[in-house]
N, C-alpha and C positions, 0 to 999 in steps of 0.2 A: 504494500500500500504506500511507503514510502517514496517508493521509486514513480509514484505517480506524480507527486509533487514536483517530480522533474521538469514533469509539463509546463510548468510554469515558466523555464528558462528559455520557450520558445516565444518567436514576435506571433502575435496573433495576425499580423497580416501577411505571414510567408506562406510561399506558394509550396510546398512539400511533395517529394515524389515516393512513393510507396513502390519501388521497381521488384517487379516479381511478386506481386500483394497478396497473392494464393485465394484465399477465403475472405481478407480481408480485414482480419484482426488488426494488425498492426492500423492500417486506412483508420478503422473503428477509435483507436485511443487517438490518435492522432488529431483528429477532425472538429474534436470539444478545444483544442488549443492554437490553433493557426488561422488562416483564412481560407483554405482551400488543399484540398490533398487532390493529387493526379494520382491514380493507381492503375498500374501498369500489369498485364500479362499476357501470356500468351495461349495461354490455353481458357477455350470456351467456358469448362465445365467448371473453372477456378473462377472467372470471370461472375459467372450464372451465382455458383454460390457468393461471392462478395455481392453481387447486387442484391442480394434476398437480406443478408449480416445489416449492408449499409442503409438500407431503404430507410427513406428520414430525413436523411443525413444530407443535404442540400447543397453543401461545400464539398464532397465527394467528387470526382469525376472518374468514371472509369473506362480505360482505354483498352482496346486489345492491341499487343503488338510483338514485337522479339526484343528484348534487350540491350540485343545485338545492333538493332538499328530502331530507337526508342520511336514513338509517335509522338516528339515533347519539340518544343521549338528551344533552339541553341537559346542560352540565360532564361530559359522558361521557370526554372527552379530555385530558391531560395537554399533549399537543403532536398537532400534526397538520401532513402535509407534501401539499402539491397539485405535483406534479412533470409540468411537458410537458402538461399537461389545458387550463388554461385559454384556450390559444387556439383549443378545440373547442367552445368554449360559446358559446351563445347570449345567456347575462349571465352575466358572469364578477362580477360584482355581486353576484347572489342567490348563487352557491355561495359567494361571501369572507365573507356573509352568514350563511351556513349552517356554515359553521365557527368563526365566532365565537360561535356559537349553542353548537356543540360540545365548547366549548373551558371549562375550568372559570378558576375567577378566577386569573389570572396565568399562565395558557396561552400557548402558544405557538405559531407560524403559521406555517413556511416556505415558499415559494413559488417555484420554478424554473421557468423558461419563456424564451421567444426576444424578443429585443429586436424593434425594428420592424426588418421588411425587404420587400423588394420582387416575393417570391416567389410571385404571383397565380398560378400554376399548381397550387400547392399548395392551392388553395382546392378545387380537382374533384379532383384526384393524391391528396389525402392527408386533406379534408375540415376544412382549415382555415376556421375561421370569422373571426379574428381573422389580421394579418398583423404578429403578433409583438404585443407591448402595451408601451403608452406609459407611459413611468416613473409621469409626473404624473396619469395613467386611474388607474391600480394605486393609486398612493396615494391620490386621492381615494375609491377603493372601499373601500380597506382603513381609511380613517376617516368613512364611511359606515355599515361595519360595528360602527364602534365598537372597532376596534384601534387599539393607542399604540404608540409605541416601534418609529416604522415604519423600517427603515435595507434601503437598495439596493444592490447593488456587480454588476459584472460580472463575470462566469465566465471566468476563461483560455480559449482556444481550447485544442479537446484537437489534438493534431497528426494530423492527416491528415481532418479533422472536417471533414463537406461542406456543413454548413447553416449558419443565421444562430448567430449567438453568442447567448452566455445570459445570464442575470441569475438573480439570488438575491436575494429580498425576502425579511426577517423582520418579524413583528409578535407583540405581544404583548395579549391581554386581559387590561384594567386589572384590576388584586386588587381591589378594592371598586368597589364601583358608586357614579357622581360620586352625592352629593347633587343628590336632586332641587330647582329652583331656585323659590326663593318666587315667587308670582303677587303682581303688583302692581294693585290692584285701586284 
């Protein structure tokens, strides 16, 4: 309950991207604290259920599309959260890509997802593509992307929690774009 309070450290008039929003939960908490949540996926049946979760909720909007090439207009987002997605993708690169793309100057990027684990069944079980991501993978994606201000930490174990632990990366897109660098001819 605590951790809801968090909500509070959000502007109420940012535009929030919910990338890969699944059902819609994350959309859900988010939507009593900003002005506007974009939630993003690509699958129908994920989509169907977040519209049923969200219904109400008037600051919502939900989009179908691939991560990989978002449906969001470049600086459309204030902040944007990719929760539990990344290790479905097939370049978890072009979607960190595609959010900084999204993200207006001095945006913001969090990122939730399963450390590395050993759980090869879950690749046919549950359509894992990735078996959890590698701190130093992530960071180098995320300054590929052209985000700063990359910081990691690990997730508590929630009690009685049956899969790999998590992590929490933020980044942030630079407020001005570097000077381009003189050519030395």
């Amino acid at each position: 309950m605590e951790l809801l309070a968090a909500l509070g450290l959000l502007d109420e008039t940012w535009v929030v991207g919910d990338l890969g929003c699944g059902t819609g939960a994350v959309s859900a908490t988010l939507s009593g604290a900003v002005g506007r949540v974009i939630a993003v996926d690509a699958s129908r049946a994920m989509l169907a259920a977040a519209k049923k979760r969200l219904a109400g909720q008037d600051n919502v909007e939900l989009r179908a599309g691939e991560l990989e090439a978002l449906p969001v207009e470049d600086g459309e987002l204030d902040a944007a959260l990719m929760v539990l997605v990344l290790h479905h993708l097939p370049s978890p690169a072009a979607a960190l890509a595609e959010a900084a793309r999204a993200l207006r100057p001095g945006g913001r990027l969090v990122v939730v997802d399963m450390l590395p684990h050993d759980r090869e069944a879950w690749r046919r079980e549950m359509g894992h593509v990735w078996l959890g991501l590698p701190d130093a993978q992530l960071q180098a994606w995320l300054s590929e992307a052209g985000l700063q201000h990359l910081r990691t930490r690990p997730l508590p174990v929630e009690p009685g929690a049956r899969g790999p632990s998590l992590f929490c990366t933020t980044a942030r897109r630079p407020a001005t774009s570097p000077k381009p660098r003189a050519s030395r001819r």
